[in-house]
C-alpha positions in Angstrom: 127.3 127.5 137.3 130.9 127.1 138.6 132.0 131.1 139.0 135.8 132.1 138.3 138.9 134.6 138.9 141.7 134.1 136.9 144.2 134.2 139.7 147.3 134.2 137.3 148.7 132.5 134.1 148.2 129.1 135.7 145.3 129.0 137.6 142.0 130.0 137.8 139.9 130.5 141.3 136.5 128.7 141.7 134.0 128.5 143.9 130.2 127.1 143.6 127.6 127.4 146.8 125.9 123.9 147.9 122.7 122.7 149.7 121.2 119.6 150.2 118.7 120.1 147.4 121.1 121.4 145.1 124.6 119.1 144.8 127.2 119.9 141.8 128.6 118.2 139.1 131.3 120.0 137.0 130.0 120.0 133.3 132.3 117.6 131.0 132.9 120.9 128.9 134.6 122.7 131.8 137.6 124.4 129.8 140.5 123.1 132.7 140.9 119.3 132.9 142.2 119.0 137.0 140.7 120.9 139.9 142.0 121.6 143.0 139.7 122.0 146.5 140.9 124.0 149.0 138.2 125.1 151.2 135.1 124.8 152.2 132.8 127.1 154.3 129.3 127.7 155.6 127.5 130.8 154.0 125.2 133.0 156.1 122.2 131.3 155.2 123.0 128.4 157.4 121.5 127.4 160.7 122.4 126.4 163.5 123.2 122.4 163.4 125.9 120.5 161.2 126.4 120.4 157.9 128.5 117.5 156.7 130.2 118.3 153.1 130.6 114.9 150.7 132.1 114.0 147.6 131.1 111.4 145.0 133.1 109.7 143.1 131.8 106.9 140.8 129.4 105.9 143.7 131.3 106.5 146.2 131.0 108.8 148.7 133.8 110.5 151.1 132.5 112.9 153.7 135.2 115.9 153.9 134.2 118.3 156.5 132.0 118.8 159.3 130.8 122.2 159.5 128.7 124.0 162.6 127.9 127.8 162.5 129.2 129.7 165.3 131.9 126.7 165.6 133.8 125.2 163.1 132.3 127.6 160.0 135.3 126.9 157.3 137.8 123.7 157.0 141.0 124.0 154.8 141.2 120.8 152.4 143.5 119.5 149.7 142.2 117.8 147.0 143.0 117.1 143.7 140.5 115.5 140.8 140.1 115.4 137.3 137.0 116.8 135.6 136.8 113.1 134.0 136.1 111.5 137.2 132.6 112.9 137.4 133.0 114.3 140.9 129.6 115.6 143.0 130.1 118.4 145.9 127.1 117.4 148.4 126.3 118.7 151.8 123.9 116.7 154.0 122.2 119.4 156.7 120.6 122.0 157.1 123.0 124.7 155.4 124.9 126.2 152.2 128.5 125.8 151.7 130.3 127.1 149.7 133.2 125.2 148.0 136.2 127.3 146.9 140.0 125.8 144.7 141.3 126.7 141.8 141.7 124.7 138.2 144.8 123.8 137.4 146.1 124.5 133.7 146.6 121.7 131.1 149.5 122.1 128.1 146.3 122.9 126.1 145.6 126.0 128.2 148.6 127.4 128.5 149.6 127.2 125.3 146.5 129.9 124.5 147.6 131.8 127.2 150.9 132.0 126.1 149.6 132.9 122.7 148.2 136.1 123.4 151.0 137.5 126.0 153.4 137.6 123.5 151.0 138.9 121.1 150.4 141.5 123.5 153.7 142.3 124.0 154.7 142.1 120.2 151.9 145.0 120.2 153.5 147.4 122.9 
């Protein structure tokens, strides 16, 4: 389960912890269409040793960060996708990372949003 903050009108925080045994796939019913990644870090269940973080995108596979605790424990990225493209968060080590961004809104989301402020401000 991919947790969230909404962080402000357009964007909502996100963040989902990874191991080897257990890689992600954001569900094709996500409500945003685009996601942004913009960190990742090692939790403190990892070990010592590195963990490299991957993605997957229709087969294949681009390691991201390489990630050693007490070293290098987080890595800034930048990286935009669409829910559509079927992307994978993977680590390959012995650790959990976890993977932090935000969604980015579609015309279909904001419009909602935009919705109820002025309802809510029709109400004050």
């Amino acid at each position: 389960r991919v947790h969230g903050i909404l962080l402000s009108k357009q964007r909502m925080l996100w963040g989902h912890n990874v191991t080897q045994a257990t890689p992600y796939t954001f569900p094709d019913d996500t409500p945003y269409e685009v996601f942004h990644i913009s960190n990742v870090a090692l939790t403190e269940n990892s070990v010592n040793g590195k963990v490299y973080c991957k993605i997957t995108q229709n087969g294949e596979t681009f390691y991201v960060a390489t990630l050693t605790k007490d070293k290098i424990e987080s890595q800034s990225l930048d990286l935009i996708a669409r829910i559509t493209q079927h992307v994978t968060l993977a680590v390959s080590g012995k650790g959990e990372v976890c993977y932090t961004g935000y969604f980015e809104p579609s015309d279909r989301n904001l419009e909602g949003e935009d919705d109820l402020a002025e309802k809510a401000l029709a109400e004050e």
